[in-house]
C-alpha positions in Angstrom: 16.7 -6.7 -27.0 20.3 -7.1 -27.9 21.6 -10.6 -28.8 21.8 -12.9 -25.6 20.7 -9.9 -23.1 18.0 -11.1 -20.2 16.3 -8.4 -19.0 14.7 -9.1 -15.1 12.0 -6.7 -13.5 12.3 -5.5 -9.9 9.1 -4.0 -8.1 10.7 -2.6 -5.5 8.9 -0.5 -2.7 9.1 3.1 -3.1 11.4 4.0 0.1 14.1 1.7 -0.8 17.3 2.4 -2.1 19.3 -1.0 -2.3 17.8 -3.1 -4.6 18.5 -0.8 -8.3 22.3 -0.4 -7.6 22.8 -3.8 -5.8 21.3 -5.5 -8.7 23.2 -4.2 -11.1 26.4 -4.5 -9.1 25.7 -8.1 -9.0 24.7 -8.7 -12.6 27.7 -6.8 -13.9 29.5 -9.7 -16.4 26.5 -11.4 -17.0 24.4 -11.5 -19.7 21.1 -10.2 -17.9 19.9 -6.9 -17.3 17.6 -5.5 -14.3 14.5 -3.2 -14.8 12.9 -1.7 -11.8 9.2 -0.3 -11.2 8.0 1.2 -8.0 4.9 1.1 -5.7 3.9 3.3 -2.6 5.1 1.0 0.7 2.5 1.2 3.2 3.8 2.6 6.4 2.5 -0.6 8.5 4.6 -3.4 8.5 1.0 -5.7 8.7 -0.6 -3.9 5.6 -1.2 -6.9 3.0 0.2 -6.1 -0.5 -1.2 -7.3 -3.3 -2.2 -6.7 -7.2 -4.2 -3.6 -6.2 -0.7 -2.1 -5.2 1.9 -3.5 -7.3 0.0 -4.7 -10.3 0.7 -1.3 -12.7 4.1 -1.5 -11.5 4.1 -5.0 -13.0 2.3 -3.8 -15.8 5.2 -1.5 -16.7 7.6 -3.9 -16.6 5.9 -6.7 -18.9 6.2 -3.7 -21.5 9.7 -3.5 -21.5 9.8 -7.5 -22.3 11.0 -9.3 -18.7 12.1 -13.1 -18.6 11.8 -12.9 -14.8 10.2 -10.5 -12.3 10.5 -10.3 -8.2 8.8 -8.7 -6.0 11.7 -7.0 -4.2 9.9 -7.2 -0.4 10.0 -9.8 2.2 6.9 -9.0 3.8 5.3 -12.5 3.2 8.2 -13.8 5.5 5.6 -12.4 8.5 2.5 -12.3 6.6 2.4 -15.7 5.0 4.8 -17.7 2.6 1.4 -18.9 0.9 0.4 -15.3 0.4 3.2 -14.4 -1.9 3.0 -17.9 -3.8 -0.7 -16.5 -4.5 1.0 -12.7 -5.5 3.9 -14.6 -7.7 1.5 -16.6 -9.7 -0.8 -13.6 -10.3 2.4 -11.6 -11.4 3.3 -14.5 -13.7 -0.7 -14.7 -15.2 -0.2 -10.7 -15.7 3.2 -10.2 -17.1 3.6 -13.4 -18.8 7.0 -13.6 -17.6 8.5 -16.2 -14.6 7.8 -14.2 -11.1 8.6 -15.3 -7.2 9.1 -12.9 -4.2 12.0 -11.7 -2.1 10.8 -13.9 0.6 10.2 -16.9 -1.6 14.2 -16.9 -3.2 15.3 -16.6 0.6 13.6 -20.0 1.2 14.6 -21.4 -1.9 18.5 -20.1 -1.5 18.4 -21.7 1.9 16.6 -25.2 0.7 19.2 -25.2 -2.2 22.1 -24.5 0.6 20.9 -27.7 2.2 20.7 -26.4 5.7 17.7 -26.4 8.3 18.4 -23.9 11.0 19.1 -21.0 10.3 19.8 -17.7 12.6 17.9 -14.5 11.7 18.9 -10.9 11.0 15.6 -8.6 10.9 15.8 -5.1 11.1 12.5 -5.0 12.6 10.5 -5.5 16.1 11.5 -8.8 17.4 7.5 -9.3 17.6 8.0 -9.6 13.7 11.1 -11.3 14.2 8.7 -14.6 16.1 6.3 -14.0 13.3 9.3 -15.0 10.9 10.6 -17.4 12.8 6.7 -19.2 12.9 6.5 -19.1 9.4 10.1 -20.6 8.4 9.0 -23.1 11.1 6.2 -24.6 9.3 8.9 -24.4 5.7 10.8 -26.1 7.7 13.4 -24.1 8.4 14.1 -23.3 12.0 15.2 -20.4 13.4 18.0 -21.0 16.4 19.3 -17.5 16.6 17.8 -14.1 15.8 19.3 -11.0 16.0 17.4 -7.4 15.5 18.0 -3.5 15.9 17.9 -2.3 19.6 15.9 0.7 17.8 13.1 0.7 15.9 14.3 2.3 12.6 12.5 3.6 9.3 12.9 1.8 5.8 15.4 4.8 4.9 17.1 4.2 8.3 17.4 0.8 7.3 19.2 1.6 3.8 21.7 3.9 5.4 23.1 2.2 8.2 26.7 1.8 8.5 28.4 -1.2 7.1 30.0 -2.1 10.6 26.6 -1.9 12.4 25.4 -4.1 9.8 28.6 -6.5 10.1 27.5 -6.5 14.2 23.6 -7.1 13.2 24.6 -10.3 11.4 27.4 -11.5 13.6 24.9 -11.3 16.8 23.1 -14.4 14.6 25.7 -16.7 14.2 25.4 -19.6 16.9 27.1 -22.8 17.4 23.4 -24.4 15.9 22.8 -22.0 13.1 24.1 -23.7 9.6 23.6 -20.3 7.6 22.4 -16.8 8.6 19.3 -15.3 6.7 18.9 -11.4 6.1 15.2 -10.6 6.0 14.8 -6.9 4.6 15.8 -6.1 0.9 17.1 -2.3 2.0 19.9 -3.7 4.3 23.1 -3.6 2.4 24.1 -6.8 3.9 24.9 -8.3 0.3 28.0 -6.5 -0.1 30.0 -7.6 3.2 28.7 -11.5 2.6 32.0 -12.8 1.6 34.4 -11.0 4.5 31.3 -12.6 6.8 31.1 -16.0 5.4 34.9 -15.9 5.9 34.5 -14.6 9.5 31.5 -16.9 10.7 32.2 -20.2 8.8 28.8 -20.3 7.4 26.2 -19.3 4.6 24.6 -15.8 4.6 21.5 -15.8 2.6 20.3 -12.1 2.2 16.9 -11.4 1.1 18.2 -9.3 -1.9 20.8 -11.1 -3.4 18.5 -14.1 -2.7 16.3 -12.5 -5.1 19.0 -11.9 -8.1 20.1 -15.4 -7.8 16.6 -17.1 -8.6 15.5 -14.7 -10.8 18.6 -15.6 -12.7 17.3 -19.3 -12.5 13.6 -18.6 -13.5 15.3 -17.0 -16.9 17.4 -19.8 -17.4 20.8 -17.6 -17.1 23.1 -19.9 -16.2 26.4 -17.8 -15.3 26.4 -16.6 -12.0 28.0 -12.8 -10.1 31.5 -14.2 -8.8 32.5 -12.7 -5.7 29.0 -12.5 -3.6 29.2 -15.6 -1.7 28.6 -19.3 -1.2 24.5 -18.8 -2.7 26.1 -18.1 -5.9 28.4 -21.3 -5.9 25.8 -23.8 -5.5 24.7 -25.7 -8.5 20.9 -26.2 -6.9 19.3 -23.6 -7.8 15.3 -23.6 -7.7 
């Protein structure tokens, strides 16, 4: 490891193509570096993952001497906040290294952000979108506004959707209740257009993936932040 470098691990699911390039985007001029490992996704959105599935990803990663890792999914957003505390601790217990979830930074940007309701981008069914919205509820964050695809779409359908449907996806959230806009899905590039939308709507955007950067960044005790990705990265209470 060279002198002051941080190196982070990503397990990121197989299918996605955001989280590598995004990372490093957003961790260019800092002093930490991001390692991914991949698993196989399962093709239902319900399918519990745990250690059985992302544990020799994990494995690979402690090897290569992490600070910090993330799992780079939001699925416990639907399947239980509680689950992924259980998968974050038994990724810190294997790799020795600080861990927490997509969906747990997303909680934790928005708690550090101050704000309680929240509207919801999901490029999902909208019957995972109430799932979501249940869960953040007993967090207690509530969701005022939701906005999903009129088409159910793949995980690589996800990754390459245009940057103005994207723009559209997230601006469909925004209400007069909403204090900040949450992006739960770590393969849509909604990262990149956060300041031109903070700008536009007058509020936060929390996405899932830069969510994750920012607290892994705090779990190795990095204390620069990426300049130019939004309000999340401004804040000085961090998790």
């Amino acid at each position: 490891m060279q002198p002051g470098e941080t190196r982070l691990g990503l397990i990121v699911p197989s299918s996605n193509t955001n989280a590598e390039p995004l990372t490093a985007a957003m961790l260019a001029g800092t002093r930490a570096t991001a390692f991914a490992s991949r698993f196989p996704l399962p093709a239902d959105l319900d399918a519990v993952i745990d250690a059985s599935l992302v544990g020799p990803a994990a494995d690979l990663l402690a090897e290569a001497g992490i600070s910090a890792i993330a799992f780079h999914g939001t699925s416990g957003s639907w399947l239980g906040l509680d689950h992924d505390r259980a998968l974050a601790a038994g990724l810190a217990e294997r790799t020795g290294a600080a861990a927490t979830t997509a969906s747990l930074a997303l909680v934790a940007a928005v708690e550090a952000l101050g704000v309680k309701k929240v509207g919801l981008v999901f490029p999902g069914p909208s019957s995972i979108a109430d799932t979501i919205a249940s869960e953040y509820g007993a967090a207690g964050i509530e969701v005022v506004s939701r906005s999903v695809p009129s088409r159910p779409m793949t995980n690589p359908e996800i990754s390459g959707l245009p940057f103005s449907e994207i723009s559209a996806l997230v601006s469909a959230a925004a209400s007069d209740a909403a204090e900040a806009i949450v992006c739960v899905g770590t393969n849509l590039r909604a990262a990149y257009l956060v300041p031109e939308l903070e700008s536009r709507l007058g509020v936060p955007i929390v996405d899932s993936a830069a969510a994750t950067v920012w607290q892994l960044l705090a779990l190795a005790g990095v204390s620069e932040q990426p300049q130019g990705w939004g309000r999340l990265f401004e804040t000085d209470s961090r998790q």
